[in-house]
N, C-alpha and C positions, 0 to 999 in steps of 0.2 A: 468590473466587479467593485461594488460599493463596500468598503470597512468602514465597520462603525464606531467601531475603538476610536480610531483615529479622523474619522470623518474625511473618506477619500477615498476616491474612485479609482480604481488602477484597470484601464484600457491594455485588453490583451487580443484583441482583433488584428491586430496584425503579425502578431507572432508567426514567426516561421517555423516548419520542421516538425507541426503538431501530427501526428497522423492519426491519432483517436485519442478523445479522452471519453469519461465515463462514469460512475460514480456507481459502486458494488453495495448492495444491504446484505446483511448473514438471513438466512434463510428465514430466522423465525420472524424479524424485522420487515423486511419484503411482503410476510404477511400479512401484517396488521397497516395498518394507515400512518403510514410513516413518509409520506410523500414529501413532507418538509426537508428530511435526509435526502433527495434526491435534485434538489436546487441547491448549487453550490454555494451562491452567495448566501442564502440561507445557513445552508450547513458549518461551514466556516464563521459566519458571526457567531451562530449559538457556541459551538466551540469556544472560540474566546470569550465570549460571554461570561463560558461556566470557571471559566480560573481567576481567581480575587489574589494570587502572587504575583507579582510585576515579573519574574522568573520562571512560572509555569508553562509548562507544556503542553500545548495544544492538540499538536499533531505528532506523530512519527513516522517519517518517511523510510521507505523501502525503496532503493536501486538495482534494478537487474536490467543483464546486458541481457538483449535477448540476439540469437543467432540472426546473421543475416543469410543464411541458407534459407527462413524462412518464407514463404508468402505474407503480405499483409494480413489477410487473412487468419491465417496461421499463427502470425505474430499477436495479434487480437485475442484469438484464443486461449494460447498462453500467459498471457497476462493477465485475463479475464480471470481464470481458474484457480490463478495463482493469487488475486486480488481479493476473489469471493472464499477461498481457502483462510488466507488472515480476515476476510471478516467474519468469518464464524467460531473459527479459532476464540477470536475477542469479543465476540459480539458487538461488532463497528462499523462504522461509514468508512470507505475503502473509494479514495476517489484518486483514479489514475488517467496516465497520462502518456499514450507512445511516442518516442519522439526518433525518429528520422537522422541520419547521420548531420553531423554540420556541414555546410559544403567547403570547409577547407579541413574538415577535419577525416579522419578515418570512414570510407566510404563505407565500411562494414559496422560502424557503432549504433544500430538501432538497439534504443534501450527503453525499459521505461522508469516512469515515476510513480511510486503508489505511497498516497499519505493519506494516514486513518486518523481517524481521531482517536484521543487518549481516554475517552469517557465511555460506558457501553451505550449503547440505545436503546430505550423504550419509545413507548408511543406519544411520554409527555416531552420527550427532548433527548438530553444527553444526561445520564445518571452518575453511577460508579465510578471509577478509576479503572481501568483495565489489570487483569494482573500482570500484566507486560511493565506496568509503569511504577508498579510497587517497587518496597524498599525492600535489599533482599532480606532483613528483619521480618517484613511482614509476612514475606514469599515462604519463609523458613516456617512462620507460624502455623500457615494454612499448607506442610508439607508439599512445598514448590521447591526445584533448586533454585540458585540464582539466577539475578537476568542474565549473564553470560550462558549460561547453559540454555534461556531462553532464546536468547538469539541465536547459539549455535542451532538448535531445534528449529529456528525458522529457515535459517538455511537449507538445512537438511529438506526442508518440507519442498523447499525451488527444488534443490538437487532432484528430488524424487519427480515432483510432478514433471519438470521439464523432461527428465531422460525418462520418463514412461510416455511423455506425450510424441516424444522423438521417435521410440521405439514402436509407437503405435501409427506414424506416419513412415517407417522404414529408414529412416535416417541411420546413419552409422555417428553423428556426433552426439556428442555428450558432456553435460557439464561436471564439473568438480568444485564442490564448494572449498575445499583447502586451499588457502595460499600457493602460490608457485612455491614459495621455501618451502612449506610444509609436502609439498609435489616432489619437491628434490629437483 
C-alpha cells in the first residue's frame, strides 16, 4: 500500500494470521458511486489528505475480541454487522480486519480491527467531522452527551449486537461490556 504523505509503500503480503478484511460503506454511501471508499489505498490517502494539523486524526479504531466458539464464517458476520452498524451510525468508511490467534499466543484470541475514518462520506470524498470526533463543547451544543458517553454507547451497541447474534445461533455465551472490576 502506497502513502503518499510520506511517499512509501508499505508491503503487507505476507502478513500472517489475516483471516478477512473488508472495507463496510453505511447504507446511504453504498448507494451512490462511492467506489473510491472501497479501495484502500485510496481511501486512506484521501483521509490524511483531508487533515492540514500535523496532530489530527485520521481514523479511529475499534477492538473486539470476537469468541472463539465461533465459525469463521460466523466470526465474519459478526464483525461485518458490527462494522456496517458504526458505519451508519457516523456515516463512514469502516474498513476491518479479522485476525487469527498468534501462534504463540492464546489459541482462543480471534479478534478484530475496524478503523473508520474520522470524516463522513459523500460522493465528492470525505467531508464533515464525525460527531464522535467533536469536542464535547460542540457535542453539548448540538444536544449530544460527551464522547465518553459516546463510546460507552458504542460498546453497548457490540454488547447488543454480539449477544443477539449469539442468541440467535443458540449459544449460551455472552459478552459484557463492563470491566472485570466493574463485574466484581
Amino acid at each position: 500500500m502506497y502513502d503518499q504523505r510520506i511517499d512509501q509503500t508499505f508491503d503487507y503480503t505476507r502478513r500472517r494470521g489475516v483471516e478477512h478484511a473488508e472495507i463496510v460503506l453505511p447504507i446511504a454511501a453504498a448507494k451512490e458511486d462511492n467506489h473510491w471508499a472501497r479501495d484502500r489505498q485510496v481511501l486512506w490517502n484521501t483521509a490524511e489528505r483531508c487533515e492540514k494539523r500535523k496532530d489530527a486524526r485520521p481514523a479511529r479504531e475499534y477492538l473486539i475480541a470476537v469468541p472463539h466458539e465461533l465459525t469463521k464464517a460466523q466470526r465474519l458476520v459478526l464483525s461485518r454487522t458490527f462494522a456496517a452498524d458504526i458505519a451508519n451510525r457516523y456515516n463512514v468508511a469502516a474498513d476491518f480486519a479479522i485476525h487469527q490467534p498468534h501462534r504463540s499466543g492464546d489459541k482462543r484470541n480471534y479478534h478484530a480491527h475496524i478503523l473508520t475514518t474520522t470524516r463522513e462520506l459523500s460522493t465528492m470524498g470525505l467531508g464533515a467531522k464525525t460527531s464522535m470526533e467533536w469536542s464535547n463543547t460542540n457535542r453539548y451544543r448540538k444536544g449530544l452527551g460527551a464522547t465518553a458517553q459516546e463510546i460507552e454507547f458504542v460498546r453497548g451497541r457490540w454488547e447488543s449486537i454480539a449477544n443477539e447474534y449469539f442468541r440467535e445461533l443458540g449459544l449460551s455465551i455472552r459478552i459484557d461490556r463492563r470491566s472485570l472490576a466493574a463485574q466484581g
